[in-house]
MARPA-559598 format. One record per residue (C-alpha): residue number from 0; residue in one letter; x, y, z. Coordinates in steps of 0.05 Angstrom, whole numbers, plus 5000, padded with zeros to 4 digits. Layout:
! MARPA-559598
+-----+----+------+------+------+
:   i : aa :    x :    y :    z :
+-----+----+------+------+------+
: NUM :  A :    X :    Y :    Z :
...
+-----+----+------+------+------+
//
This chain:
! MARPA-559598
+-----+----+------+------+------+
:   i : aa :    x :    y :    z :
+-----+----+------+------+------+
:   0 :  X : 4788 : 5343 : 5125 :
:   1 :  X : 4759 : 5273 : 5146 :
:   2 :  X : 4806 : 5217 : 5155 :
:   3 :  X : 4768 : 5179 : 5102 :
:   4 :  X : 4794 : 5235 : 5056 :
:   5 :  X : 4870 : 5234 : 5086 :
:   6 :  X : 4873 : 5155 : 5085 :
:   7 :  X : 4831 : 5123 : 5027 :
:   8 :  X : 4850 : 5045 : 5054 :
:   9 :  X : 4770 : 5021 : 5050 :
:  10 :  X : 4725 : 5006 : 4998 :
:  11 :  X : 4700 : 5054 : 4940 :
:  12 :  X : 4633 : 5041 : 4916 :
:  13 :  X : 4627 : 5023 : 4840 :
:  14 :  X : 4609 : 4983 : 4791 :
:  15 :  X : 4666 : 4977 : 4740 :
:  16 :  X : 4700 : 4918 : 4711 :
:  17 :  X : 4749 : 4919 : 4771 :
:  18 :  X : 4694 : 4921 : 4823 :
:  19 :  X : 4666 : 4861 : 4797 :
:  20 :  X : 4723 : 4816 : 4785 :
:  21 :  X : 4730 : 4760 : 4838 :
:  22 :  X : 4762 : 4771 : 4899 :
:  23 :  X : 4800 : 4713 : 4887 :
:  24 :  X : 4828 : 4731 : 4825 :
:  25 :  X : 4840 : 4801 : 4855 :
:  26 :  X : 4889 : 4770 : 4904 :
:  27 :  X : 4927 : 4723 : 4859 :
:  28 :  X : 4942 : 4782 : 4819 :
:  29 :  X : 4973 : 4829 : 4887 :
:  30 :  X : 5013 : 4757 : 4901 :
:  31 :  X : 5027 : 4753 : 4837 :
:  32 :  X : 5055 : 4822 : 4843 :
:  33 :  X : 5091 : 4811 : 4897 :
:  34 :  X : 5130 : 4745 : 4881 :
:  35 :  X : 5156 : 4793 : 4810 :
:  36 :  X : 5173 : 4849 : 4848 :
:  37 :  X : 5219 : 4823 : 4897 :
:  38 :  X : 5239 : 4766 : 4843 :
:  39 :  X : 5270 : 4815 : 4798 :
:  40 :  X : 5314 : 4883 : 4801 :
:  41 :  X : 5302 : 4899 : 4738 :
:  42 :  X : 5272 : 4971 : 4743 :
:  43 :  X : 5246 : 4980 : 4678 :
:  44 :  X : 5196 : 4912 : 4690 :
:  45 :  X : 5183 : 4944 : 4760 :
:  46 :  X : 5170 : 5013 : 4720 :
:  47 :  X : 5126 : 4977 : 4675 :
:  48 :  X : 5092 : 4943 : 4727 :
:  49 :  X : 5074 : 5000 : 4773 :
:  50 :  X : 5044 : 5042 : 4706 :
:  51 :  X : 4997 : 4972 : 4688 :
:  52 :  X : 4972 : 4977 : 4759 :
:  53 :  X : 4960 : 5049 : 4757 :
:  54 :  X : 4922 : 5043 : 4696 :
:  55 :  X : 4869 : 5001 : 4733 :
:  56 :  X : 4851 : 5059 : 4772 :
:  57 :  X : 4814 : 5107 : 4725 :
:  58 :  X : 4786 : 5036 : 4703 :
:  59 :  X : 4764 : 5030 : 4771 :
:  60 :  X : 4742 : 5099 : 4776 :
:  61 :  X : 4793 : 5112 : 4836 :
:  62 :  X : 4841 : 5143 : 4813 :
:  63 :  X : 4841 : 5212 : 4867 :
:  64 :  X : 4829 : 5162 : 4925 :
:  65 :  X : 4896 : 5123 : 4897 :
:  66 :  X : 4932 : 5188 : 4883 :
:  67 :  X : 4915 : 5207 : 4961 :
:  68 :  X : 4933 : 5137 : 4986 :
:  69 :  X : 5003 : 5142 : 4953 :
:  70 :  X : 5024 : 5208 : 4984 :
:  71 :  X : 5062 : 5172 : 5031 :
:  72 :  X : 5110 : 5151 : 4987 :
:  73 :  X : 5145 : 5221 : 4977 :
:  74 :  X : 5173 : 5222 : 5048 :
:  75 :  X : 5194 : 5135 : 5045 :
:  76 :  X : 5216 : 5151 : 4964 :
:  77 :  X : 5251 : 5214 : 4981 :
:  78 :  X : 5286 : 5185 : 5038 :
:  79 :  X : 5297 : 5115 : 5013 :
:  80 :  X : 5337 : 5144 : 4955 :
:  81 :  X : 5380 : 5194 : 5001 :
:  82 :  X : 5398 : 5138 : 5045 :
:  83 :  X : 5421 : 5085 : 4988 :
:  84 :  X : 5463 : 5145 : 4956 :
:  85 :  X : 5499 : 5146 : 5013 :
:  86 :  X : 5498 : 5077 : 5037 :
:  87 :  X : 5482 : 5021 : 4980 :
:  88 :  X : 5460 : 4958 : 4995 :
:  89 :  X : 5503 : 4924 : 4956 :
:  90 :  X : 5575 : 4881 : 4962 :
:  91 :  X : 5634 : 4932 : 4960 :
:  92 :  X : 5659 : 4957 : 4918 :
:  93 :  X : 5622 : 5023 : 4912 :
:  94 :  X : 5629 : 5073 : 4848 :
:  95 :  X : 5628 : 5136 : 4890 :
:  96 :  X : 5598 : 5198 : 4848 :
:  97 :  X : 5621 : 5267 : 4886 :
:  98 :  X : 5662 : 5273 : 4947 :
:  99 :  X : 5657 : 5327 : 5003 :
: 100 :  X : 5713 : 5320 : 5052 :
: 101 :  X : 5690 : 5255 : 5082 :
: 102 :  X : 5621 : 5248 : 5062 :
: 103 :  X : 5620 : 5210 : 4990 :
: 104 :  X : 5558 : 5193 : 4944 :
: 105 :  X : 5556 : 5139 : 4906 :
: 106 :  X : 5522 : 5111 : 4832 :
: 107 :  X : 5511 : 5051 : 4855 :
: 108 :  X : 5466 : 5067 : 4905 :
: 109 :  X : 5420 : 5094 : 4861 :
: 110 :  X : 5398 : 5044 : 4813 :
: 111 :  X : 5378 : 4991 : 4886 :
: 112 :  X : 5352 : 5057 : 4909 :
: 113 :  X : 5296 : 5060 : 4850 :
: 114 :  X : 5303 : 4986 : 4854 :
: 115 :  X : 5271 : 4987 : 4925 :
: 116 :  X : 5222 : 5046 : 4911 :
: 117 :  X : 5197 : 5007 : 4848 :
: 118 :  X : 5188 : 4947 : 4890 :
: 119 :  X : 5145 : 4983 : 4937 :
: 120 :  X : 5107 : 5030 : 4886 :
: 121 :  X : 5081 : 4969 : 4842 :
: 122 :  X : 5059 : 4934 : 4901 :
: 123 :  X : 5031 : 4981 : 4944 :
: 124 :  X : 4986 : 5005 : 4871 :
: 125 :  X : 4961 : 4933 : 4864 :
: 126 :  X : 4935 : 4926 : 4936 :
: 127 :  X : 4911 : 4997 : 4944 :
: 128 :  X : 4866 : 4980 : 4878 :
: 129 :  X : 4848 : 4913 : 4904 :
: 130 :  X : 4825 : 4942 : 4973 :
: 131 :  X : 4791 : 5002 : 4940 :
: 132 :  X : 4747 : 4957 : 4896 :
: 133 :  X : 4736 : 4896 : 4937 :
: 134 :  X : 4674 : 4896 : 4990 :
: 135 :  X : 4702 : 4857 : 5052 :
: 136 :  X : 4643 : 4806 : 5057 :
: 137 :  X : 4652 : 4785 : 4990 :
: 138 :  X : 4726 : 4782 : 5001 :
: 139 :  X : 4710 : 4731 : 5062 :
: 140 :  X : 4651 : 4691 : 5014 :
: 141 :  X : 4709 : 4680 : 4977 :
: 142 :  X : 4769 : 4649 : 5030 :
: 143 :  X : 4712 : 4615 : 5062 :
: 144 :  X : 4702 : 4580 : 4997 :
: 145 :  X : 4768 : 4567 : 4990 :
: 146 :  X : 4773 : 4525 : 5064 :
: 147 :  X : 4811 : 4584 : 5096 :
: 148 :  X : 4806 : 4565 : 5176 :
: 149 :  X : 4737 : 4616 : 5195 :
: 150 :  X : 4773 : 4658 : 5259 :
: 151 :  X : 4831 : 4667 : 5208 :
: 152 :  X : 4784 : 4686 : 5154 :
: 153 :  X : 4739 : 4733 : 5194 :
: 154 :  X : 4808 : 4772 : 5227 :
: 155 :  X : 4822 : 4787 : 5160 :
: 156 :  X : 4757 : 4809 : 5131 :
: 157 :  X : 4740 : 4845 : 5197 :
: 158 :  X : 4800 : 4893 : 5188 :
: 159 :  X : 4781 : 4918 : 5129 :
: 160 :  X : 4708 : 4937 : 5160 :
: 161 :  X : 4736 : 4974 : 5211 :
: 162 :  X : 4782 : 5014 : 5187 :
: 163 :  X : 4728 : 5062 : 5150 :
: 164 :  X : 4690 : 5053 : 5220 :
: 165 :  X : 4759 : 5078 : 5249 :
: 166 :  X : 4768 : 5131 : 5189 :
: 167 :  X : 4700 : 5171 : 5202 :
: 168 :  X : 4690 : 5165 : 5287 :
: 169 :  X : 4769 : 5194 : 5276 :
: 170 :  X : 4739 : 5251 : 5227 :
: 171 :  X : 4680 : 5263 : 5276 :
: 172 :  X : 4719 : 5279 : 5334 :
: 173 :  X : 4755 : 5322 : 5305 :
: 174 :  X : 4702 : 5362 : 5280 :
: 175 :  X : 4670 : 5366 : 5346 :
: 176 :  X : 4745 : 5391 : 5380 :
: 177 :  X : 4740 : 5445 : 5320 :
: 178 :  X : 4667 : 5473 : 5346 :
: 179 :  X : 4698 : 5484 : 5415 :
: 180 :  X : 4762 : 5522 : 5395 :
: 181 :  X : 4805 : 5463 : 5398 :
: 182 :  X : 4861 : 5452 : 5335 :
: 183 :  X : 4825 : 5418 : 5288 :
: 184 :  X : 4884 : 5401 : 5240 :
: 185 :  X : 4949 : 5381 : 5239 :
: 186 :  X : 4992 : 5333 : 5286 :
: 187 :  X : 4977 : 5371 : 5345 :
: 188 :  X : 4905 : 5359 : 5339 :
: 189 :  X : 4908 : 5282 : 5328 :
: 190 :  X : 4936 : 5272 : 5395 :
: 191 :  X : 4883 : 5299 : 5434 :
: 192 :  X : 4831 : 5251 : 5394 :
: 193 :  X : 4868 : 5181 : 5414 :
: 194 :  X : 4842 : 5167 : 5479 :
: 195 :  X : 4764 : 5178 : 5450 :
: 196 :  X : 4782 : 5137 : 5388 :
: 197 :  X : 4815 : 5079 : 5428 :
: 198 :  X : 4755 : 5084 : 5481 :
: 199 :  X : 4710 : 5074 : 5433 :
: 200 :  X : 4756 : 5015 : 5390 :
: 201 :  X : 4752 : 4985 : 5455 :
: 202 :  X : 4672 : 4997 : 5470 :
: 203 :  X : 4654 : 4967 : 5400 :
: 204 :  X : 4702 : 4910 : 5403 :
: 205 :  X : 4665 : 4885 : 5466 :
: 206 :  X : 4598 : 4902 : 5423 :
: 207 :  X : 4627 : 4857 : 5374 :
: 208 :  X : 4655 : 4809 : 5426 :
: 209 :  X : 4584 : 4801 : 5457 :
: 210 :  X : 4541 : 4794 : 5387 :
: 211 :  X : 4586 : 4738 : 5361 :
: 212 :  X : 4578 : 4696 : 5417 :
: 213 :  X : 4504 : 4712 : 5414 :
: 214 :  X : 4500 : 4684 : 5340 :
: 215 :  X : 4554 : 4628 : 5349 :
: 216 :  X : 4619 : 4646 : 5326 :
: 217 :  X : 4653 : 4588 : 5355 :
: 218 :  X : 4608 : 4539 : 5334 :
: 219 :  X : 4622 : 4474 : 5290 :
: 220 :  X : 4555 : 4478 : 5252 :
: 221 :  X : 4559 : 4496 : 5168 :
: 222 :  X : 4579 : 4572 : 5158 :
: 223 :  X : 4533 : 4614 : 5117 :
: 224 :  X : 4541 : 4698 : 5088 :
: 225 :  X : 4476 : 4738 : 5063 :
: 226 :  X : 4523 : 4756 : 5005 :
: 227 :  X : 4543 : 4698 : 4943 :
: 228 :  X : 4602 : 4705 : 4908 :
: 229 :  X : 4623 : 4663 : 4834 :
: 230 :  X : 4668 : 4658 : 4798 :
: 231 :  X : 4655 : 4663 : 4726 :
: 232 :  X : 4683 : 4651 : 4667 :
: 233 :  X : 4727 : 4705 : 4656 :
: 234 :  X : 4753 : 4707 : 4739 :
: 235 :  X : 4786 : 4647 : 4715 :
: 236 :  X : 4817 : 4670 : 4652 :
: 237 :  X : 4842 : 4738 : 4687 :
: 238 :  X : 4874 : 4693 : 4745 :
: 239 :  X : 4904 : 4639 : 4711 :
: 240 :  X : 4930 : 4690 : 4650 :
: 241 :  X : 4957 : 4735 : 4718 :
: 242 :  X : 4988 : 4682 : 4748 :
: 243 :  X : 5017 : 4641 : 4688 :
: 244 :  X : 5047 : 4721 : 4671 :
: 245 :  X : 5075 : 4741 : 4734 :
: 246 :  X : 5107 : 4678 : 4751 :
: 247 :  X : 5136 : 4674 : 4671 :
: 248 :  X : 5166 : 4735 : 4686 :
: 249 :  X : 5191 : 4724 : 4744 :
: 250 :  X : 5231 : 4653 : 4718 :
: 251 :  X : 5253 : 4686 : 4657 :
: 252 :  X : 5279 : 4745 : 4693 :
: 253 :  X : 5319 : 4710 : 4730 :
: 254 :  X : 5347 : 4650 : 4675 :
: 255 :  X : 5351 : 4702 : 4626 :
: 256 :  X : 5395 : 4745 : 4655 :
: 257 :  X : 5343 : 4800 : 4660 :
: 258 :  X : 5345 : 4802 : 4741 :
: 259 :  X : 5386 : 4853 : 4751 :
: 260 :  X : 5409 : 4904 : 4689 :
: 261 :  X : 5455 : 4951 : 4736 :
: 262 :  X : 5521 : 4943 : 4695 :
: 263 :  X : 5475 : 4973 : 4628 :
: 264 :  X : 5453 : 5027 : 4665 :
: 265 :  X : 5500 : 5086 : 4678 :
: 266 :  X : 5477 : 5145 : 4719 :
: 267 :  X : 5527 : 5208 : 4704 :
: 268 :  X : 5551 : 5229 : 4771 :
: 269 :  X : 5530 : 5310 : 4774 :
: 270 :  X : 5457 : 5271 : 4767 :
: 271 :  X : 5467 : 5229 : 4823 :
: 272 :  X : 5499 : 5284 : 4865 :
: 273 :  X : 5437 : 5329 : 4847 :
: 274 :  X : 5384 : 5283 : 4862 :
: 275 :  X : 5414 : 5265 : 4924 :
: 276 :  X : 5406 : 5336 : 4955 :
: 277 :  X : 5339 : 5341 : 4920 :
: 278 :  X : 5314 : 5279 : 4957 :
: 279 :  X : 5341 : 5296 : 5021 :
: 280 :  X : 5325 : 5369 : 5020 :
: 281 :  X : 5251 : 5340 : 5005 :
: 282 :  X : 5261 : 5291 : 5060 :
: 283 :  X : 5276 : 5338 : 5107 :
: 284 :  X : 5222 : 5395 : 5083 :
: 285 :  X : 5170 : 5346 : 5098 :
: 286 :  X : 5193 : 5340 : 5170 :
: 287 :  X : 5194 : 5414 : 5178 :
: 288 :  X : 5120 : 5412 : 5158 :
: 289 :  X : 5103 : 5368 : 5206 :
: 290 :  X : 5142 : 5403 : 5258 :
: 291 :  X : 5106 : 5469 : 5238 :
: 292 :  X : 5028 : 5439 : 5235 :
: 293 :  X : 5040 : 5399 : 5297 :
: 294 :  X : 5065 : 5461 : 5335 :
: 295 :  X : 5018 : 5515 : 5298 :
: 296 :  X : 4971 : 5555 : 5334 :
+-----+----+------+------+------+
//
């Protein structure tokens, strides 16, 4: 499997709605996003918010990249619930749920739990689609025309290009340790490939170094890109109805009491107790697999 299969982070060719909004609006939407989902602790608007993003990806046409890209979240989800189970972060006093001896569980831990899962799930959707559907040149077009400083502008845009760059030399090499008899999956076999994929990170960044002082990277004159981004008419009305939206919600939320809905929502204890070992034993199942591809033969 090629890392541009195990890590979808780059650019997926299309040419749906989504691929052609601007990047502009794309990223007032992910801030947007943001500013709600760590402006509430509601979980049912972070619920709702994390199902509208996911909705933009069969829109988008990406939704099996997305699906791939948020595998991640079953060890941090899995985890991140255990852990506020058992430790909430919230003021004392705690409503505790079952107790073992010593070791206690609590409710309360579980609503900041899904609080702080929703938070990430609902913004990690949002960028994920606005990454997958974005190409990076039009993506710096765009912050150029907006007077972002150029060196800040390019880091960004730069990162993005190289990461797929990254993603298939990273799948090649492990291919070619495969044809000699070398692990060609699992953890064990990444290690191996680090010192060719950093050797040649390094041999292109002094390609890179050399070609933009060729063309004049540092110099004052007017900057120009081969590809022209506008906005049009509806770029604005998506970003301005996005932003006017998410920052409502986020005011009302919080004046209207809506911020945080803990004391309506009761989790019976038996529930709590059973997720909890669900989460962990998940938790820890995942780092038995890794323990068993990284040491398989």
């Amino acid at each position: 499997m090629s890392m541009q299969a195990a890590l979808p982070v780059a650019l997926i060719p299309g040419n749906s709605i989504i691929h052609r909004i601007n990047p502009i609006t794309k990223i007032v939407w992910v801030v947007g996003y943001i500013v709600l989902a760590f402006a509430t602790q509601n979980i049912i608007i972070l619920g709702v918010m994390a199902v509208f993003a996911f909705m933009l990806a069969p829109i988008a046409g990406i939704t099996r990249p997305l699906l791939k890209g948020m595998l991640i979240l079953v060890p941090i989800g899995s985890s991140l619930i255990a852990l506020q189970i058992i430790a909430p972060a919230v003021e004392k006093p705690w409503t505790p749920a079952w107790e073992l001896g010593g070791f206690v569980i609590y409710t309360d831990g579980l609503y900041y739990g899904l609080v702080l899962l929703g938070r990430i799930v609902a913004s990690l959707i949002i960028a994920l689609v606005m990454v997958m559907t974005t190409h990076p040149s039009d993506l710096f077009t765009s912050l150029a025309k907006l007077k972002m400083p150029y060196i800040l502008n390019f880091m960004s845009s730069m990162t993005l290009q190289l990461i797929p760059v990254f993603q298939r030399e990273f799948g090649i090499i492990m291919s070619a340790q495969k044809s000699r008899g070398m692990k060609g999956s699992g953890f064990a076999a990444v290690l191996p490939s680090f010192v060719p994929v950093f050797v040649g990170a390094i041999e292109r960044v002094q390609q890179l170094a050399i070609s933009l002082e060729s063309r004049g990277f540092g110099s004052d004159g007017h900057k120009t890109s081969y590809r022209q981004v506008r906005a049009r008419p509806l770029d604005w009305i998506i970003g301005v109805l996005g932003f006017v939206v998410l920052i409502g919600l986020s005011v009302i939320s919080i004046l209207k009491g809506l911020w945080n809905i803990s004391a309506l929502i009761t989790f019976p204890g038996p529930f709590v107790a059973g997720l909890f070992f669900v989460c962990a034993a998940v938790f820890v199942g995942f780092l038995v697999l890794i323990a068993v591809f990284s040491f398989k033969k």
